[in-house]
N, C-alpha and C positions, 0 to 999 in steps of 0.2 A: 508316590503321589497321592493315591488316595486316601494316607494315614496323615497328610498332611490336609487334606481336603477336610477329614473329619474331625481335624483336632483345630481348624479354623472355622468349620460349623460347629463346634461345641463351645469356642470363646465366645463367639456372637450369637448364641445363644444363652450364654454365662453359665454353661453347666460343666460341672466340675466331672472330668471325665478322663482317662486314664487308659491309653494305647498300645498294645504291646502287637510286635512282627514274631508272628511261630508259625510255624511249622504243621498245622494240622493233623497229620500223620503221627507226628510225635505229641498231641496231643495231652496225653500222658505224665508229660513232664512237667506240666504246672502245677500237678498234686505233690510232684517232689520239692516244688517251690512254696508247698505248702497253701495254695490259690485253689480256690472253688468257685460255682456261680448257680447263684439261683437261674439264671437264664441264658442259655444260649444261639444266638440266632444264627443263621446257614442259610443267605441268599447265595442261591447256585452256584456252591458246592458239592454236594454229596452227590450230585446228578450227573458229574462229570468222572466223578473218580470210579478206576478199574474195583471189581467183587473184594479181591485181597484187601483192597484201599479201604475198602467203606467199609469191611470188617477190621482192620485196626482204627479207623477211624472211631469208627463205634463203644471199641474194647475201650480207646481211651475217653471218651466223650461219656462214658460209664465210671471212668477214675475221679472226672472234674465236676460233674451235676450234681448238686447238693442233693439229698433226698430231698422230694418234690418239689423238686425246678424241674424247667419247663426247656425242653431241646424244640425248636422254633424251624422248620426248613421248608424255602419254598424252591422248587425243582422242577426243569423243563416235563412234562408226561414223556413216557417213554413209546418211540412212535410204533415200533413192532415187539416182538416177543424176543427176538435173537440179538437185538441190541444191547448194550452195554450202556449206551450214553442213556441218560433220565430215569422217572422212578418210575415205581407203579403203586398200587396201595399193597396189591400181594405181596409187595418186597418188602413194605413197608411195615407190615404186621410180620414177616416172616422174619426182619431183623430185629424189630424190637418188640420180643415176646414178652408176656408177664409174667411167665414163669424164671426169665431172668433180669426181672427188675423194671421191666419198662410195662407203660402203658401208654396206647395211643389215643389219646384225649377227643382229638378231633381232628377232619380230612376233608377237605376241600378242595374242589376245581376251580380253577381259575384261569386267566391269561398271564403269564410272564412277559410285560410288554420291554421292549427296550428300545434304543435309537432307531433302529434299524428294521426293528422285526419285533415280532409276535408270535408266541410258540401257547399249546394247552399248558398249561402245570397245576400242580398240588402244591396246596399251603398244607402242613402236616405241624400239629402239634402231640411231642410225646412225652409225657410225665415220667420221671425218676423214681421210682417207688422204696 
């Protein structure tokens, strides 16, 4: 539904735009399809997914980012220290160091609002180096 939701807001907006369904974890696989991006955005994604998760997610989202493009995520804040669910910044610097290829451009607090609710989160921008 939502792939149809966005490919009906991009007719009516007449932009020429192009949807694909994968697998995030596999990630990876669309450098084997020979596909890169200067940009990629992660509305609350990586906040949900388990440590293992968000390190392959990472490994591959390192295979697809052109060198300097821009990985985009914005993620519930994480409410305590033993949680799993949301980010923090320390995770944040601590996944995407520069000594292997990333840089954290910029990090911001924010609201994640939704229907329902309202949670703190982080808009987090990290460069491809």
């Amino acid at each position: 539904m939502a792939i149809r939701q966005a490919k009906d807001k991009a007719n009516w907006r007449r932009i020429a735009a192009h949807f694909l369904v994968w697998d995030a974890l596999d990630i990876s696989k669309l450098r084997a399809a020979d596909l890169s991006f200067q940009t990629v955005v992660d509305s609350a994604m990586l906040h949900i997914l388990g440590d293992r998760e968000r390190d392959r997610f990472i490994d591959g989202l390192g295979d697809v980012l052109a060198s300097g493009g821009l990985y985009c995520v914005l993620g519930d804040a994480r409410r305590t220290e033993h949680e799993i669910y949301g980010i923090t910044p320390e995770e944040i610097r601590d996944r995407f160091r520069e000594v292997d290829g990333w840089k954290v451009v910029f990090f911001q607090q924010t609201i994640f609002e939704r229907r329902w609710s309202s949670n703190t989160a982080y808009f987090v921008g990290v460069q491809r180096q």
